[in-house]
MARTOR-833878 format. One record per atom (N, C-alpha, C): residue number from 1; x, y, z. Coordinates in steps of 0.001 Angstrom, whole numbers, plus 500000, padded with zeros to 6 digits. Layout:
BEGIN
<site seq="NUM" east="X" north="Y" up="Z"/>
...
END
This chain:
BEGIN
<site seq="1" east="792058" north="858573" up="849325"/>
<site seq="1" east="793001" north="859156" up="848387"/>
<site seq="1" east="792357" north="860372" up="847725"/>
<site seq="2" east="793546" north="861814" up="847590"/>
<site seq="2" east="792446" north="863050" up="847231"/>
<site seq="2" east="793738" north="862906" up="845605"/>
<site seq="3" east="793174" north="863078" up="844629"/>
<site seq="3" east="793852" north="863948" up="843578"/>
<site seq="3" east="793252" north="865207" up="842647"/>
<site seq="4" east="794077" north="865652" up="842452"/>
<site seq="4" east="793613" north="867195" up="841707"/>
<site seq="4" east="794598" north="867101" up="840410"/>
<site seq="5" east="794263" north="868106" up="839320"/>
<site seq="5" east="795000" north="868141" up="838228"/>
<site seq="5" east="794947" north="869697" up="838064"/>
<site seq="6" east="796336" north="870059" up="838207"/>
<site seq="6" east="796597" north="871696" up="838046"/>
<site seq="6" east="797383" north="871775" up="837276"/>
<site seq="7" east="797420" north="873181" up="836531"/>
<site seq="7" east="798643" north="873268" up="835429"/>
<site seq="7" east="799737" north="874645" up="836051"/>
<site seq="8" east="800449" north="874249" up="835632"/>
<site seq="8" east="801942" north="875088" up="836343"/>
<site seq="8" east="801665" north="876192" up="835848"/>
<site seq="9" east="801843" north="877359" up="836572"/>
<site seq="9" east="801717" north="878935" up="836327"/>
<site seq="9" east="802659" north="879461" up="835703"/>
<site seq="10" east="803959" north="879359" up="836108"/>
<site seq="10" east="805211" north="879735" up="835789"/>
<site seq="10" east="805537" north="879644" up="834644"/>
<site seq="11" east="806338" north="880522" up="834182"/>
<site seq="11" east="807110" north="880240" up="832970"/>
<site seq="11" east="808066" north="878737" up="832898"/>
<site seq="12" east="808456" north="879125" up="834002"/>
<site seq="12" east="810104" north="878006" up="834077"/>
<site seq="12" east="809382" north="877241" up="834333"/>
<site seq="13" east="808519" north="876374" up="835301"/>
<site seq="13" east="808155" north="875196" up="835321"/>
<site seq="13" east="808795" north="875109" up="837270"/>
<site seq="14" east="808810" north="873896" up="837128"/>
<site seq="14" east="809078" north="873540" up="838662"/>
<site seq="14" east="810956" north="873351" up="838618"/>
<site seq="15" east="811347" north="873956" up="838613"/>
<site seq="15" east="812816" north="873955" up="838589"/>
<site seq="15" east="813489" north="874335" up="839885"/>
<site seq="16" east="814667" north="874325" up="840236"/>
<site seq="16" east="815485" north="874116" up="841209"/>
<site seq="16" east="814880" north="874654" up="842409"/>
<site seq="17" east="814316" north="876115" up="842209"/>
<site seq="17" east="813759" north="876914" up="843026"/>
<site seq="17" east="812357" north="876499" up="843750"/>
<site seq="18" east="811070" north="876653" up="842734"/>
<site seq="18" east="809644" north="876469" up="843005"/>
<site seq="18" east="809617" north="875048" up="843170"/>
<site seq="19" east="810660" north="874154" up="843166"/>
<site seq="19" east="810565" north="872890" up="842952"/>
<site seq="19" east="810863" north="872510" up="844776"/>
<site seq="20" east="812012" north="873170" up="845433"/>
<site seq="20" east="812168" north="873072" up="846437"/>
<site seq="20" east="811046" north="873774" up="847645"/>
<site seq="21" east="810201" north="874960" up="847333"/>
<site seq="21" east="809079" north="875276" up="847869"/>
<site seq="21" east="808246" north="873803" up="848031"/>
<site seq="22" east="807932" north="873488" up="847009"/>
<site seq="22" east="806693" north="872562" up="846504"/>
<site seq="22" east="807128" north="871482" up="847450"/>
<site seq="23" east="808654" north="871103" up="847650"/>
<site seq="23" east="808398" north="870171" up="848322"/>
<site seq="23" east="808809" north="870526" up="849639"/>
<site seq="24" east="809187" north="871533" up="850045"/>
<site seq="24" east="808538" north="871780" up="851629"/>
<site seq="24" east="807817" north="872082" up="852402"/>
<site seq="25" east="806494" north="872388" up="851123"/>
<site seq="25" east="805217" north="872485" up="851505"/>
<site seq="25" east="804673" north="870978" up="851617"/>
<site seq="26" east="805179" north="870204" up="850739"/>
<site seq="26" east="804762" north="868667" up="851147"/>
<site seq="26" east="805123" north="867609" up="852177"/>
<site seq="27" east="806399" north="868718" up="852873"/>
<site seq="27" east="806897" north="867770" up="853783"/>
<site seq="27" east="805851" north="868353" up="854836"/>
<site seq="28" east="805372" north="869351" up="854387"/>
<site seq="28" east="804655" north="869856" up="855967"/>
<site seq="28" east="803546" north="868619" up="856420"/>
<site seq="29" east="803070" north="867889" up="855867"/>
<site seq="29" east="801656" north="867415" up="855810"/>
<site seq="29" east="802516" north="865520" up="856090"/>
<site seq="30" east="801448" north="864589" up="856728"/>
<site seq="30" east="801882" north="863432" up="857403"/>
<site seq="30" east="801649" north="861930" up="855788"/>
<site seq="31" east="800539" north="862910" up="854968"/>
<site seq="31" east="800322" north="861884" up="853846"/>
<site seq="31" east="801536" north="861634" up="853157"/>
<site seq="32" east="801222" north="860554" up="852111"/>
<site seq="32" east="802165" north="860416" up="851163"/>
<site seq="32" east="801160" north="860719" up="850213"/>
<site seq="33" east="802494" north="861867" up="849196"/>
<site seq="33" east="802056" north="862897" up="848563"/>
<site seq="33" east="803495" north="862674" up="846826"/>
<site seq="34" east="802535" north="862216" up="846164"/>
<site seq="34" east="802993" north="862431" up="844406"/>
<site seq="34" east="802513" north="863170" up="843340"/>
<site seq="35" east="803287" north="863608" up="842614"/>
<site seq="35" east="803196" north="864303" up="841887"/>
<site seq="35" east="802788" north="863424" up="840313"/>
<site seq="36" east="802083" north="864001" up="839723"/>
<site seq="36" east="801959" north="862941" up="838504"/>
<site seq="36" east="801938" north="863413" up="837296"/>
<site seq="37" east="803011" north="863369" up="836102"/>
<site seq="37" east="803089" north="864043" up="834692"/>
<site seq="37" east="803057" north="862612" up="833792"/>
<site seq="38" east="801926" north="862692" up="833150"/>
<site seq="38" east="801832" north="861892" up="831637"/>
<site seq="38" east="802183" north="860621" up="832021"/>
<site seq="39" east="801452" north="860169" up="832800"/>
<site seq="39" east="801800" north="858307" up="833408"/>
<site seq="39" east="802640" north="858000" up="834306"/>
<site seq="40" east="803790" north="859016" up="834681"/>
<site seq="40" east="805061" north="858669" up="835668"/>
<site seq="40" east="804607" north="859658" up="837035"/>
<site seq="41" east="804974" north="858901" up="838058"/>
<site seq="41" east="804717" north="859240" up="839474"/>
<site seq="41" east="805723" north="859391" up="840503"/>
<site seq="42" east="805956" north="860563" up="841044"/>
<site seq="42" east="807407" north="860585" up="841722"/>
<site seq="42" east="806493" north="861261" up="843308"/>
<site seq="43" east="807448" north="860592" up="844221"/>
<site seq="43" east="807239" north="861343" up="845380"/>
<site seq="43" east="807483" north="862622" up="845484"/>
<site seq="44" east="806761" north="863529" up="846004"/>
<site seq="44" east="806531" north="864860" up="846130"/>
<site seq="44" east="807602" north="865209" up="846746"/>
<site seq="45" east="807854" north="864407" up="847897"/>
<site seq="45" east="808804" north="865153" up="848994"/>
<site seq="45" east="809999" north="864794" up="848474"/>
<site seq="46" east="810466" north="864651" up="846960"/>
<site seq="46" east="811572" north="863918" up="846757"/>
<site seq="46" east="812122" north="864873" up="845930"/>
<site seq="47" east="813561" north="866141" up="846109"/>
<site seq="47" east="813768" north="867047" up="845201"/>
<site seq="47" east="813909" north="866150" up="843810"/>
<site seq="48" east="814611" north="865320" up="843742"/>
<site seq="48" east="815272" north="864274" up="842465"/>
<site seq="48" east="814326" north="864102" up="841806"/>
<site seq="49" east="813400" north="863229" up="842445"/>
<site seq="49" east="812034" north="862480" up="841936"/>
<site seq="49" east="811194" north="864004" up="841290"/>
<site seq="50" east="810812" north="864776" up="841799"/>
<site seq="50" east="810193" north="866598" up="841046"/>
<site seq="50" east="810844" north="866733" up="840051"/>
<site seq="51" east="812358" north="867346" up="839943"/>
<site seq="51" east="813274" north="867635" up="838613"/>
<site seq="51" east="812958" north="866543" up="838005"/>
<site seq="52" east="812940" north="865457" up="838142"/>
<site seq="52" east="813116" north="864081" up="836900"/>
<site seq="52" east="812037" north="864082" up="836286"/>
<site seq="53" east="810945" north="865121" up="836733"/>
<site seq="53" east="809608" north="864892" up="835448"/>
<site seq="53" east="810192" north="866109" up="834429"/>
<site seq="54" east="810465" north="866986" up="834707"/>
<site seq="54" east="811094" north="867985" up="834131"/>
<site seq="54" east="809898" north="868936" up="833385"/>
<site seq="55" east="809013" north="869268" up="834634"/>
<site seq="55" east="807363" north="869901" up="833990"/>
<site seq="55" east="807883" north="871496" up="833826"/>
<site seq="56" east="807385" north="871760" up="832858"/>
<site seq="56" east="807870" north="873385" up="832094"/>
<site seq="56" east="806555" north="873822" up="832108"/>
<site seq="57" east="806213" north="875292" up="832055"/>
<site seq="57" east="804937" north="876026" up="832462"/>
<site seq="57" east="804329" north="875550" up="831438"/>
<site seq="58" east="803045" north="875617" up="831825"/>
<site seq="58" east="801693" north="875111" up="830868"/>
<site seq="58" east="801880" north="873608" up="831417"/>
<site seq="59" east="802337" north="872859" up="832000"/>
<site seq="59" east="802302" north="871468" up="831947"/>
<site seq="59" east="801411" north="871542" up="833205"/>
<site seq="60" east="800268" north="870353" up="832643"/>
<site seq="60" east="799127" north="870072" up="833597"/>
<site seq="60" east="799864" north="868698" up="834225"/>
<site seq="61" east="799757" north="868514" up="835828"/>
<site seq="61" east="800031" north="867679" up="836733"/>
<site seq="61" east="798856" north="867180" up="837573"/>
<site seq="62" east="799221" north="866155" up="837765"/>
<site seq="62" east="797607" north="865730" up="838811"/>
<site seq="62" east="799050" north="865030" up="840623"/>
<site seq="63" east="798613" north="866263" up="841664"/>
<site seq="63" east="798631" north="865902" up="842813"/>
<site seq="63" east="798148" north="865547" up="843536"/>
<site seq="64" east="798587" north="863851" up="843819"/>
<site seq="64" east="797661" north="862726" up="844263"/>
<site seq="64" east="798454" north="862614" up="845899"/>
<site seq="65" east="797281" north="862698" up="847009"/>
<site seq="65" east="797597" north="862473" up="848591"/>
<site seq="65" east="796643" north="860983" up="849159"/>
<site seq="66" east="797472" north="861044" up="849950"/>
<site seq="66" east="796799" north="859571" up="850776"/>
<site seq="66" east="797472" north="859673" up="852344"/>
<site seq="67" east="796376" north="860035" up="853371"/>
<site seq="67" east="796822" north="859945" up="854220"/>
<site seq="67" east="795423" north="860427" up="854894"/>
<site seq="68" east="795676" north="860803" up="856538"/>
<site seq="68" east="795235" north="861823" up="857517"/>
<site seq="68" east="795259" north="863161" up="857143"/>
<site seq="69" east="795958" north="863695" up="856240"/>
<site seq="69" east="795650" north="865145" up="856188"/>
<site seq="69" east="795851" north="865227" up="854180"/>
<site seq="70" east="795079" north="863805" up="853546"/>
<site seq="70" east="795344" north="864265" up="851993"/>
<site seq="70" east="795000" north="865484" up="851560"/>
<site seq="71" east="793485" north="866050" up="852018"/>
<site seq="71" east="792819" north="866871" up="851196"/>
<site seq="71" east="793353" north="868178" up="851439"/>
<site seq="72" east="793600" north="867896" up="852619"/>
<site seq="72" east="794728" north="869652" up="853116"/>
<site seq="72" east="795835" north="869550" up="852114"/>
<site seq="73" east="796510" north="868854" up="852237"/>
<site seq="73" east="797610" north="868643" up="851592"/>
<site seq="73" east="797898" north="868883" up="849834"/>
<site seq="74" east="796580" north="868270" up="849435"/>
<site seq="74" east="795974" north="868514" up="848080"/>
<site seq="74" east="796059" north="869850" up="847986"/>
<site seq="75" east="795224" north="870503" up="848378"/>
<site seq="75" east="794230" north="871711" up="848478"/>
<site seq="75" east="795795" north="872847" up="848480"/>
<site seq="76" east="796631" north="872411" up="849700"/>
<site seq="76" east="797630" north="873477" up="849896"/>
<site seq="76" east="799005" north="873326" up="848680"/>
<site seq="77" east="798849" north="872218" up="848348"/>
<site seq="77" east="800112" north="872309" up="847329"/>
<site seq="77" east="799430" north="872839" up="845874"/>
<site seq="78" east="798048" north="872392" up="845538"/>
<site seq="78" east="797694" north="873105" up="844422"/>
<site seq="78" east="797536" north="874919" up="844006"/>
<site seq="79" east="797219" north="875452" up="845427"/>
<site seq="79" east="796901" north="876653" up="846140"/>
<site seq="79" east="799047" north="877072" up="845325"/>
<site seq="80" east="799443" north="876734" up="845955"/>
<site seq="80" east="801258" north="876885" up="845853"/>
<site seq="80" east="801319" north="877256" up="844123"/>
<site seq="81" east="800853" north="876296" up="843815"/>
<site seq="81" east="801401" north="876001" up="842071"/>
<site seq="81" east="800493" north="876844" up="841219"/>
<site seq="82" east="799314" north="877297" up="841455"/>
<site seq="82" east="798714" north="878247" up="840899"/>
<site seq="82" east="799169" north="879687" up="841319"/>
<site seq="83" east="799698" north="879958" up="842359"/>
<site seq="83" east="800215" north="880903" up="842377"/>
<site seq="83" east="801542" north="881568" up="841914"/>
<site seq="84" east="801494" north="880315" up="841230"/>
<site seq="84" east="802637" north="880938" up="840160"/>
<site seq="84" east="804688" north="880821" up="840938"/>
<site seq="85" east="804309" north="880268" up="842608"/>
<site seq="85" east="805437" north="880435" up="842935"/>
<site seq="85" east="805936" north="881527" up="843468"/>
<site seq="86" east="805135" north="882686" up="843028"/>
<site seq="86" east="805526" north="883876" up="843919"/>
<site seq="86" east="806556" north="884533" up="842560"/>
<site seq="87" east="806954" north="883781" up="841296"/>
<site seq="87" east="807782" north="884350" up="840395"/>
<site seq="87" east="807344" north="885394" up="839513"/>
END
């Protein structure tokens, strides 16, 4: 199991848009891949489960993988979210 703790770049947070990136960068990868805000844990690849934490910029997240390709997976979705999204 790989986890990391990154904080959202963006102003907006992970919303409709950077929220749907994030998780088709997670579908790319074979692990199971969550996202984690302040004790609650939602599947990554899950648009519903992302919006329902409702993380607004500055909010630190820890993305936790478990699989054959966690640390890629880690490594590439944190890589995503520091970059702000491209916004």
């Amino acid at each position: 199991m790989c986890v990391k703790e990154v904080m959202v770049q963006n102003q907006v947070g992970l919303h409709a848009r950077p929220a749907t990136f994030f998780i088709q960068k997670a579908n790319e990868f074979k692990s199971s891949i969550w996202v984690e805000k302040e004790e609650r844990r939602v599947n990554a690849k899950s648009l519903l489960g992302v919006l329902s934490l409702g993380i607004v910029g500055g909010t630190m997240i820890d993305i936790i993988a478990d699989g054959s390709d966690e640390q890629e997976a880690v490594d590439s979705l944190v890589a995503l979210v520091e970059s702000g999204f491209a916004e």
